[in-house]
N, CA, C and O atoms as a GROMACS GRO file, in nm:
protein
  456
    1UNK      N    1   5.898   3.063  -2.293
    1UNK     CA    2   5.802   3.171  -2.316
    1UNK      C    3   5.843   3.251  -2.439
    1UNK      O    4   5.962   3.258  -2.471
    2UNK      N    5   5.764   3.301  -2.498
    2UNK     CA    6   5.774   3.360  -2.657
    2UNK      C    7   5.710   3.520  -2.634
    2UNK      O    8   5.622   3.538  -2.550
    3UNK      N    9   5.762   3.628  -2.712
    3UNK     CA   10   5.674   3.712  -2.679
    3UNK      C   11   5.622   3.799  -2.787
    3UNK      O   12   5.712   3.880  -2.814
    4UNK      N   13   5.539   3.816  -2.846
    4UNK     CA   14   5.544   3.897  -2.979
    4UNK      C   15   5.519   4.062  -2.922
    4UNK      O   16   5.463   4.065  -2.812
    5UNK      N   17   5.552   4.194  -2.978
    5UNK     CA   18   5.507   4.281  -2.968
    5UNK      C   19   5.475   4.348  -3.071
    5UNK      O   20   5.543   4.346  -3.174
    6UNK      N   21   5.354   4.424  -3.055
    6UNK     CA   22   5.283   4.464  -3.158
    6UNK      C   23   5.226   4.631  -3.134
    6UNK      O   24   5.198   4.660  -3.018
    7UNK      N   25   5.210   4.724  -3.226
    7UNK     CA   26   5.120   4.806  -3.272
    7UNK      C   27   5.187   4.914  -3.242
    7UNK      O   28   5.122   5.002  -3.187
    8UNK      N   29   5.340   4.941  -3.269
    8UNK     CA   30   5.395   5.080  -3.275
    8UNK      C   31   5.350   5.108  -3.419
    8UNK      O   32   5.270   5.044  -3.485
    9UNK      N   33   5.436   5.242  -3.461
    9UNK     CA   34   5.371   5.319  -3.524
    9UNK      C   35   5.433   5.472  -3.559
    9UNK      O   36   5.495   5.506  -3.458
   10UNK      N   37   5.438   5.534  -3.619
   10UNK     CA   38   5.462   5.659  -3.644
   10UNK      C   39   5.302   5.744  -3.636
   10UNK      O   40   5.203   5.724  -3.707
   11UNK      N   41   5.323   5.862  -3.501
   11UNK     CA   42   5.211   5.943  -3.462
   11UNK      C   43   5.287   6.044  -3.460
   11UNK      O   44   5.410   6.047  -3.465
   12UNK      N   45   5.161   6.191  -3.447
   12UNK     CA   46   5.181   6.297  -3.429
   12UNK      C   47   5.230   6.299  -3.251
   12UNK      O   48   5.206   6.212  -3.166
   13UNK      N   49   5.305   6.432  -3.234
   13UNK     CA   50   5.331   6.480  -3.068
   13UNK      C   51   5.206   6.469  -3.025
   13UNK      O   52   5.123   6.448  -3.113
   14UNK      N   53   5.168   6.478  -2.916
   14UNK     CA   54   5.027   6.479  -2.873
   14UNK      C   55   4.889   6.354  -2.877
   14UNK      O   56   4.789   6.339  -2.806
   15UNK      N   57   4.948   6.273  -3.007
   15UNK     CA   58   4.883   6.153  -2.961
   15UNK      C   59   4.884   6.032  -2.913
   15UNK      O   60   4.946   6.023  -2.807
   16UNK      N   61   4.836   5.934  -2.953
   16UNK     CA   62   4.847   5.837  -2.891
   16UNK      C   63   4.839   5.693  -2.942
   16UNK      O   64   4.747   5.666  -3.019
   17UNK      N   65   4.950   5.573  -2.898
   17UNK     CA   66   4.955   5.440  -2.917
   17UNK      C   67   4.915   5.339  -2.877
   17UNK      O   68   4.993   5.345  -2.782
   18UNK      N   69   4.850   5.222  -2.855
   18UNK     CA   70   4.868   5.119  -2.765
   18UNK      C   71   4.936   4.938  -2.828
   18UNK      O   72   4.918   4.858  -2.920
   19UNK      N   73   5.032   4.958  -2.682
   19UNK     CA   74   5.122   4.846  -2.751
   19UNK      C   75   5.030   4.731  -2.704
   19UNK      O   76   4.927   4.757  -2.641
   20UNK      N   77   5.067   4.595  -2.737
   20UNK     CA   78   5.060   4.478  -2.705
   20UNK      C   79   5.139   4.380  -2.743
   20UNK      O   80   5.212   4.373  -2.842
   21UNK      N   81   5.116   4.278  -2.631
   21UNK     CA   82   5.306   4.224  -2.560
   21UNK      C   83   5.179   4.086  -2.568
   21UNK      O   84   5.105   4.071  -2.471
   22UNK      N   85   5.165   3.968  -2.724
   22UNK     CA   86   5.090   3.830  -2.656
   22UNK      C   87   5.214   3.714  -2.618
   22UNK      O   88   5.300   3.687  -2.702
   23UNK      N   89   5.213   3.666  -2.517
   23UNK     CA   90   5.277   3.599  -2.473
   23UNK      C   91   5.219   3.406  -2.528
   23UNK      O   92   5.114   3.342  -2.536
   24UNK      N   93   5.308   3.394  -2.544
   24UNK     CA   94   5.272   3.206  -2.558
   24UNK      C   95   5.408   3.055  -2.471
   24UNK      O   96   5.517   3.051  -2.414
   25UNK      N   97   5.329   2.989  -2.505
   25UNK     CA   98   5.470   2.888  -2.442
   25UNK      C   99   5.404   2.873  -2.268
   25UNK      O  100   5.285   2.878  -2.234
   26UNK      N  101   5.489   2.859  -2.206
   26UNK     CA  102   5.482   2.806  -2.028
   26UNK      C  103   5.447   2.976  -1.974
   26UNK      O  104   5.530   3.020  -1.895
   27UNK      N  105   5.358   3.049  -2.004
   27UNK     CA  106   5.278   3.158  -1.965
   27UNK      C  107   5.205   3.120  -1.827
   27UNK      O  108   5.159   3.221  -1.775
   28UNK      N  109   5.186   3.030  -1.769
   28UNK     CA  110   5.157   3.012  -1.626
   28UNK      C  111   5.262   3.041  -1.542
   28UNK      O  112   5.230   3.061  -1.425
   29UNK      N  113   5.381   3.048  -1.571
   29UNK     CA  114   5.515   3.095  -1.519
   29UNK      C  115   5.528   3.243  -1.471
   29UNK      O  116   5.580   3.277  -1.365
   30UNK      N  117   5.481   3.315  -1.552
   30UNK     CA  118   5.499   3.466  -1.602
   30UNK      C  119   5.454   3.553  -1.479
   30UNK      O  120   5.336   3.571  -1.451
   31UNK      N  121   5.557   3.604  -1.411
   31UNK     CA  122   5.539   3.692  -1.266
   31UNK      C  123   5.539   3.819  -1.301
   31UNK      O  124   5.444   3.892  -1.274
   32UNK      N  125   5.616   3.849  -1.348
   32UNK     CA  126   5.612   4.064  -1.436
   32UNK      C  127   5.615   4.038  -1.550
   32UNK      O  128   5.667   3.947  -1.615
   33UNK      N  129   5.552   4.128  -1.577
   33UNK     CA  130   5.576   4.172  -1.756
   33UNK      C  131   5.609   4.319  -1.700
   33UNK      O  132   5.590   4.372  -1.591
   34UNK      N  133   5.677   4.372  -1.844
   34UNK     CA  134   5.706   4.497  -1.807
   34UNK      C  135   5.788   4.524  -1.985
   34UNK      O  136   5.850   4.441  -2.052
   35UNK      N  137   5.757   4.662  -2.016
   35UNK     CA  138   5.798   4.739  -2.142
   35UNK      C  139   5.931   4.848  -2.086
   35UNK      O  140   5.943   4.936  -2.000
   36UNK      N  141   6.031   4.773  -2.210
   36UNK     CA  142   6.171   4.896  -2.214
   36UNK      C  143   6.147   4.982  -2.354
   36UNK      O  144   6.088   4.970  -2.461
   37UNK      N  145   6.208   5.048  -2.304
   37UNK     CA  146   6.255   5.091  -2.454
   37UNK      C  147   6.408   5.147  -2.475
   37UNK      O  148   6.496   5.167  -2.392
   38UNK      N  149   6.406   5.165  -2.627
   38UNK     CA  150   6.552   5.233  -2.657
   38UNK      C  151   6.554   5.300  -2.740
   38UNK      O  152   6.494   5.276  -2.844
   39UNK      N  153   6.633   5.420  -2.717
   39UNK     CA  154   6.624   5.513  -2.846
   39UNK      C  155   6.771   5.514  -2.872
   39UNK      O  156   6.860   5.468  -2.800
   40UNK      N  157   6.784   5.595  -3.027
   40UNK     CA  158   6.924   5.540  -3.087
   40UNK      C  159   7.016   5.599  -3.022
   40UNK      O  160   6.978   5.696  -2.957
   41UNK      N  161   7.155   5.564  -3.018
   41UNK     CA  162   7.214   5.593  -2.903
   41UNK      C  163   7.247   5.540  -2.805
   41UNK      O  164   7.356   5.507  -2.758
   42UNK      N  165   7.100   5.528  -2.761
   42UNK     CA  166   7.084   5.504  -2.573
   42UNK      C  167   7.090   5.366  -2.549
   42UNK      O  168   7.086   5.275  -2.632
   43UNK      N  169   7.105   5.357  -2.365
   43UNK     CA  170   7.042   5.234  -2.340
   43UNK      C  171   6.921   5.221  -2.336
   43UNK      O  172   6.834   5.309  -2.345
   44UNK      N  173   6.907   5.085  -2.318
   44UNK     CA  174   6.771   5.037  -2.310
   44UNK      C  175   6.700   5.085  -2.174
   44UNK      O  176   6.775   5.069  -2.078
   45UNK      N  177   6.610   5.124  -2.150
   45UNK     CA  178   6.565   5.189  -2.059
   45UNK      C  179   6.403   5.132  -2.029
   45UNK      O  180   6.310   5.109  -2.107
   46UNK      N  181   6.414   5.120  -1.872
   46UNK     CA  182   6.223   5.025  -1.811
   46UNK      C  183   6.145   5.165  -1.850
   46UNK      O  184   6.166   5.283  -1.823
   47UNK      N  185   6.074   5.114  -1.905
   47UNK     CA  186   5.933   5.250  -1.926
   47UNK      C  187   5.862   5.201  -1.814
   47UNK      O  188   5.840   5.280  -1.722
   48UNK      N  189   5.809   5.044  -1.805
   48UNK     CA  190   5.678   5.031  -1.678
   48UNK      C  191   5.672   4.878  -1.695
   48UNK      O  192   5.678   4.811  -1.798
   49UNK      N  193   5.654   4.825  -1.520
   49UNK     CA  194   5.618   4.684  -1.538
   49UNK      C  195   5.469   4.670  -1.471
   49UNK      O  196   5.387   4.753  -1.431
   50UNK      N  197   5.472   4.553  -1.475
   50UNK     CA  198   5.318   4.502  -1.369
   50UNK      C  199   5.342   4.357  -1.351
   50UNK      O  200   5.395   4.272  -1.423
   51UNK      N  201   5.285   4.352  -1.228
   51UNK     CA  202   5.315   4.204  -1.198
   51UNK      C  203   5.142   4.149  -1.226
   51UNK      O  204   5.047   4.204  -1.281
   52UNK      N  205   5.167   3.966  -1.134
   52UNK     CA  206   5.054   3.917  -1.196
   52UNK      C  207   4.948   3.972  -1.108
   52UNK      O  208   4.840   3.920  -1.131
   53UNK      N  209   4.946   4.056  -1.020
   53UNK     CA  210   4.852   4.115  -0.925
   53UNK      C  211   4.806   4.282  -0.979
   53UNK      O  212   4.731   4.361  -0.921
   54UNK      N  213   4.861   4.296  -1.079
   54UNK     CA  214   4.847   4.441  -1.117
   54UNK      C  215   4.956   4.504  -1.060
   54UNK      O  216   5.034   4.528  -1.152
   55UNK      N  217   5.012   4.553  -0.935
   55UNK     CA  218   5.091   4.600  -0.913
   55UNK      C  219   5.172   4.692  -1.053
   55UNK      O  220   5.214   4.627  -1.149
   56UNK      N  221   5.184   4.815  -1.050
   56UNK     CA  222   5.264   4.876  -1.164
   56UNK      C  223   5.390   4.980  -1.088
   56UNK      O  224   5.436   4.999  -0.976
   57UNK      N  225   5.403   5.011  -1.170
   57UNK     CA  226   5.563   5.082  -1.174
   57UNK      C  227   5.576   5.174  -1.275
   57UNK      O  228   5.530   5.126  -1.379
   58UNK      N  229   5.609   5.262  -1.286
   58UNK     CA  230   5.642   5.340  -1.464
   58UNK      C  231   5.778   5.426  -1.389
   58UNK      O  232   5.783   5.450  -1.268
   59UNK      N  233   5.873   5.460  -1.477
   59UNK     CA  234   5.938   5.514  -1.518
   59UNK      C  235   5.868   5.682  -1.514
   59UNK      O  236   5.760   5.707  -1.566
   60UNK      N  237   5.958   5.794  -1.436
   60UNK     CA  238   5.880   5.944  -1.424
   60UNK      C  239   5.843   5.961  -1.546
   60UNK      O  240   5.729   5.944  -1.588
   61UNK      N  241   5.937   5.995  -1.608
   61UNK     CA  242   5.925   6.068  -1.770
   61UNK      C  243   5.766   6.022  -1.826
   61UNK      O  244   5.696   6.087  -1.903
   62UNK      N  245   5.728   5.864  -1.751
   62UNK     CA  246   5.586   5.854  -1.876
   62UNK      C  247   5.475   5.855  -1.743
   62UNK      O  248   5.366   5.805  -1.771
   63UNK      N  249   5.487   5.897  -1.626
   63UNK     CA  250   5.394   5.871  -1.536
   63UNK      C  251   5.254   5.966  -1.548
   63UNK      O  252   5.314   6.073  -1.563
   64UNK      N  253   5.168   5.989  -1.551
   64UNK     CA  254   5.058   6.031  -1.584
   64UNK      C  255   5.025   6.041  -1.775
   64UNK      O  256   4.938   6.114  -1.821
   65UNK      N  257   5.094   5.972  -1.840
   65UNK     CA  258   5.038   5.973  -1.992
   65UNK      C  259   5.067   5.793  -2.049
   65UNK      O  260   5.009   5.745  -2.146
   66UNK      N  261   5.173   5.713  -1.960
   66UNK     CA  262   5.131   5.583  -1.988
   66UNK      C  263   5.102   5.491  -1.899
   66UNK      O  264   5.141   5.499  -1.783
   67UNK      N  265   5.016   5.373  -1.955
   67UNK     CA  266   4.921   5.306  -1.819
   67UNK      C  267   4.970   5.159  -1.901
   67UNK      O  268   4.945   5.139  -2.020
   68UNK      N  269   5.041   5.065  -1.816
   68UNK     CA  270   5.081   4.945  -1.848
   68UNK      C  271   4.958   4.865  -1.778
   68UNK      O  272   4.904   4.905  -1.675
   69UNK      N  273   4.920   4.742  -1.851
   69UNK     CA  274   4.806   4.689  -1.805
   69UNK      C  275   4.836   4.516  -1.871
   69UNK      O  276   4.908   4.487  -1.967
   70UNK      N  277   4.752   4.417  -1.780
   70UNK     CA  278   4.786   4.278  -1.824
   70UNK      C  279   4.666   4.200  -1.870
   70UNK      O  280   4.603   4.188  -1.765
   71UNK      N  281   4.597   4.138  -1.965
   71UNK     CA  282   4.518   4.057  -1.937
   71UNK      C  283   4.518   3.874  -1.965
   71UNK      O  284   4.513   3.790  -2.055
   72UNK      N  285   4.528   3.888  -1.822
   72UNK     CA  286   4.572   3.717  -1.801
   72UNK      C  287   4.532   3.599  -1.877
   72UNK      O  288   4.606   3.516  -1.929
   73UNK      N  289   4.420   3.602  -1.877
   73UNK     CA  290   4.329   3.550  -1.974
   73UNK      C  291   4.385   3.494  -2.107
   73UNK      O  292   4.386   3.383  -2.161
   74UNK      N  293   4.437   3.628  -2.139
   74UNK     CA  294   4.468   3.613  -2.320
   74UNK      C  295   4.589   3.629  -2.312
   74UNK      O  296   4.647   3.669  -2.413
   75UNK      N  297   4.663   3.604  -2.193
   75UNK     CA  298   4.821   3.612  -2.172
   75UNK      C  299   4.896   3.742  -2.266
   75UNK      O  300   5.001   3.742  -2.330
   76UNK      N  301   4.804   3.837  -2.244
   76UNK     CA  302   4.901   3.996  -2.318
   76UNK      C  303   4.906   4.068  -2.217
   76UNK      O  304   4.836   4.049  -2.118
   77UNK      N  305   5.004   4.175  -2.230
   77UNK     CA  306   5.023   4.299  -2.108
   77UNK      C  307   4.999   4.403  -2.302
   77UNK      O  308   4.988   4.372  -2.421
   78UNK      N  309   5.004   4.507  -2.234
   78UNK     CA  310   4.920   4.633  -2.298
   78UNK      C  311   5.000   4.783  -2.199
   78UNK      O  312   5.011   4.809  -2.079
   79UNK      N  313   5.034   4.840  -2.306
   79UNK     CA  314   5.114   4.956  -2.281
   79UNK      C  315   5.003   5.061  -2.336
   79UNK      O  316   4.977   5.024  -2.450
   80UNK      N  317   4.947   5.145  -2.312
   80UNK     CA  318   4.841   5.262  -2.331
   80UNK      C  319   4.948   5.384  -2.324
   80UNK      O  320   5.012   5.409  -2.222
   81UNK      N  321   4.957   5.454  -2.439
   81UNK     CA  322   5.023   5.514  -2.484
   81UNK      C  323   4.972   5.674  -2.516
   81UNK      O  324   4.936   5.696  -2.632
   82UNK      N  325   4.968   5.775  -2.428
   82UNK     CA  326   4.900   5.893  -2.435
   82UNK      C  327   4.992   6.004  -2.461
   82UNK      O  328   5.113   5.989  -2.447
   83UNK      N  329   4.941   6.112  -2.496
   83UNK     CA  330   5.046   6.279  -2.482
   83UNK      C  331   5.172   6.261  -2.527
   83UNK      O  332   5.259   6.327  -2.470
   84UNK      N  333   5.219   6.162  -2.648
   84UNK     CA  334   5.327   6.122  -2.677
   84UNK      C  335   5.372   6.221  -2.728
   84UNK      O  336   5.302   6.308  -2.779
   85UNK      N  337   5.516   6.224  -2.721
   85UNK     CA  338   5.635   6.340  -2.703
   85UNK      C  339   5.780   6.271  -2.828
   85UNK      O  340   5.835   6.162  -2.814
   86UNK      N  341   5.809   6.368  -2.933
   86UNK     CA  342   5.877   6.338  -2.987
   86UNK      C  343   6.016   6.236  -2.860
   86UNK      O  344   6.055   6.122  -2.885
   87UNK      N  345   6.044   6.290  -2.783
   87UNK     CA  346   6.141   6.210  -2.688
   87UNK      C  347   6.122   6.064  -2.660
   87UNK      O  348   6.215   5.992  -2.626
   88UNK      N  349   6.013   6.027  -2.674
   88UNK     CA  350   5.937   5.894  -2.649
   88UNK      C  351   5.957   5.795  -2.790
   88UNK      O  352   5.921   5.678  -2.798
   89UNK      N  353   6.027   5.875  -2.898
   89UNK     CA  354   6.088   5.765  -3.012
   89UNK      C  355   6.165   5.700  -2.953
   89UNK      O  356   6.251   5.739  -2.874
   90UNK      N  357   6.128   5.538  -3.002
   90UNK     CA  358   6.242   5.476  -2.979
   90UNK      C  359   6.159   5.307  -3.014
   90UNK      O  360   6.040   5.293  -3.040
   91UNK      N  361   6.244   5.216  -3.005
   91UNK     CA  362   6.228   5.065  -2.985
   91UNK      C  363   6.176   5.004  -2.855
   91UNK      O  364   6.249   5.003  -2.756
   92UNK      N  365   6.040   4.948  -2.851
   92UNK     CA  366   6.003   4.937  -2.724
   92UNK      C  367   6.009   4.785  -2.771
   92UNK      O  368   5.985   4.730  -2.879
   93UNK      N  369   6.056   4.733  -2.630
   93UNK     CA  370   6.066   4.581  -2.586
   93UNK      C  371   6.013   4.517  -2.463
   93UNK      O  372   6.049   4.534  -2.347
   94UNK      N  373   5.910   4.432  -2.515
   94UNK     CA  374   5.835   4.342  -2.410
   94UNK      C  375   5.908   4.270  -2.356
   94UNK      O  376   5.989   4.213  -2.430
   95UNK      N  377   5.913   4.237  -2.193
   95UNK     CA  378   5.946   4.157  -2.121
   95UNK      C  379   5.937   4.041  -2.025
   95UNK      O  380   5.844   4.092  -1.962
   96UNK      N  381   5.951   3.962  -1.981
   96UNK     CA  382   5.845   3.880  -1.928
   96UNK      C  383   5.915   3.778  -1.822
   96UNK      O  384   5.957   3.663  -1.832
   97UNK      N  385   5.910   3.876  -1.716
   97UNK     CA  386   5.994   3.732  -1.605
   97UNK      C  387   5.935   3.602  -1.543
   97UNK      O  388   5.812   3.595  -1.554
   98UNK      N  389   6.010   3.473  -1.466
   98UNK     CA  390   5.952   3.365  -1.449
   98UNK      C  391   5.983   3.370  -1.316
   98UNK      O  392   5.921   3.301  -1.236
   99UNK      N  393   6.065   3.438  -1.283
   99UNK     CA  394   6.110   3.416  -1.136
   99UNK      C  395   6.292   3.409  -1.129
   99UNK      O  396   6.369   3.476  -1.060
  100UNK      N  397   6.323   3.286  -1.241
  100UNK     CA  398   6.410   3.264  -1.265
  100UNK      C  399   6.475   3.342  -1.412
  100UNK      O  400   6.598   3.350  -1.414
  101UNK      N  401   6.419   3.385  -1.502
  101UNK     CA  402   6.458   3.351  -1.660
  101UNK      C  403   6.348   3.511  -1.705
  101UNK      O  404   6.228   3.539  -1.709
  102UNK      N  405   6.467   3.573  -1.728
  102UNK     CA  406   6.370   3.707  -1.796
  102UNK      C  407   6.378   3.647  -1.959
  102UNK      O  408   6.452   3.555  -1.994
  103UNK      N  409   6.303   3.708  -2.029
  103UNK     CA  410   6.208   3.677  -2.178
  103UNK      C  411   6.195   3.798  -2.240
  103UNK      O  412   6.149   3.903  -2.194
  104UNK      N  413   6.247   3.770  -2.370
  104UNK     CA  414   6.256   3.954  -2.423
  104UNK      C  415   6.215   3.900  -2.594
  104UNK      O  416   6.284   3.831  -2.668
  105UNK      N  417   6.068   3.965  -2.623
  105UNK     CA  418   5.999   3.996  -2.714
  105UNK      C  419   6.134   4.104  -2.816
  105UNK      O  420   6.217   4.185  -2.775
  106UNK      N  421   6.099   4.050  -2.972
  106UNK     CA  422   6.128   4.142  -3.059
  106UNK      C  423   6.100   4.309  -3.024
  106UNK      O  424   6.040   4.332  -2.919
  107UNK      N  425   6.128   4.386  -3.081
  107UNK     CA  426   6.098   4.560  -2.985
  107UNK      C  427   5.960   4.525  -3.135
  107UNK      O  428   5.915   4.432  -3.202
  108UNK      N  429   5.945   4.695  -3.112
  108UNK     CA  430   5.844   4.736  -3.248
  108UNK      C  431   5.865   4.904  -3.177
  108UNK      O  432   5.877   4.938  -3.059
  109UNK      N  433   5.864   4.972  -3.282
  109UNK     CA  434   5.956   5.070  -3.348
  109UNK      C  435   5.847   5.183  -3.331
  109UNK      O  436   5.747   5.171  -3.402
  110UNK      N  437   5.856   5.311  -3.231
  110UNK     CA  438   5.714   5.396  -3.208
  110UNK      C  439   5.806   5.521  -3.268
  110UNK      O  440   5.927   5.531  -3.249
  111UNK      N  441   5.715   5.627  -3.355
  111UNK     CA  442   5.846   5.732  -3.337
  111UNK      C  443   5.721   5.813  -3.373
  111UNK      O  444   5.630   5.806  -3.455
  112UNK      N  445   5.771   5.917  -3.242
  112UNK     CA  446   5.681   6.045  -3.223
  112UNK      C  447   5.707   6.177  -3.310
  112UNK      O  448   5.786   6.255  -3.257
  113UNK      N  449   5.659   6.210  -3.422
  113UNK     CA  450   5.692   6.341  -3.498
  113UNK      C  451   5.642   6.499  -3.422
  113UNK      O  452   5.546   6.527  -3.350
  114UNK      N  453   5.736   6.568  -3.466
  114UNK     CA  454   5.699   6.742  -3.376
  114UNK      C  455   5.602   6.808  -3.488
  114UNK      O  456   5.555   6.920  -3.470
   0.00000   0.00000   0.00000
């Protein structure tokens, strides 16, 4: 499984991003997807997963301003990115488990200005 991620960005506090995570390769495999991130410094840290049923998860810090979402179809998951907060800079990385074998997309680079 391969994962590209796409469409960070440098925004103002207060607005808003949306990532996308297209997956290719043995994508019939693919049980969670789910977005980390890292800011400098830190560890890498789960922002939010979803499995192949929708099922989600987020991380407090982004719960009512980000909405992780999948569409099967076109084998991408989609991070919706709202009320962003200088704290929310950092390297976000797509993920993509099989059951067996987690899958980790290049990051792409979001950084929230005050």
């Amino acid at each position: 499984v391969q994962l590209q991620a796409s469409g960070g960005g440098l925004v103002q506090a207060g607005g808003s991003l949306r990532l996308s995570c297209a997956a290719s390769g043995s994508v019939f495999s693919i049980l969670t997807m789910a977005w980390y991130r890292q800011a400098p410094g830190n560890y890498r840290d789960l922002v939010a997963t979803i499995t192949r049923v929708n099922t989600t998860v987020y991380t407090d810090s982004v719960k009512g301003r980000f909405t992780i979402s999948r569409d099967n179809a076109k084998n991408t998951a989609y991070l919706q990115m709202n009320s962003l907060k200088p704290e929310d800079t950092a390297v976000y990385y797509c993920y993509a488990n099989d059951g067996l074998v987690q899958y980790r997309g290049r990051g792409t680079l979001v950084t929230v200005s005050s």
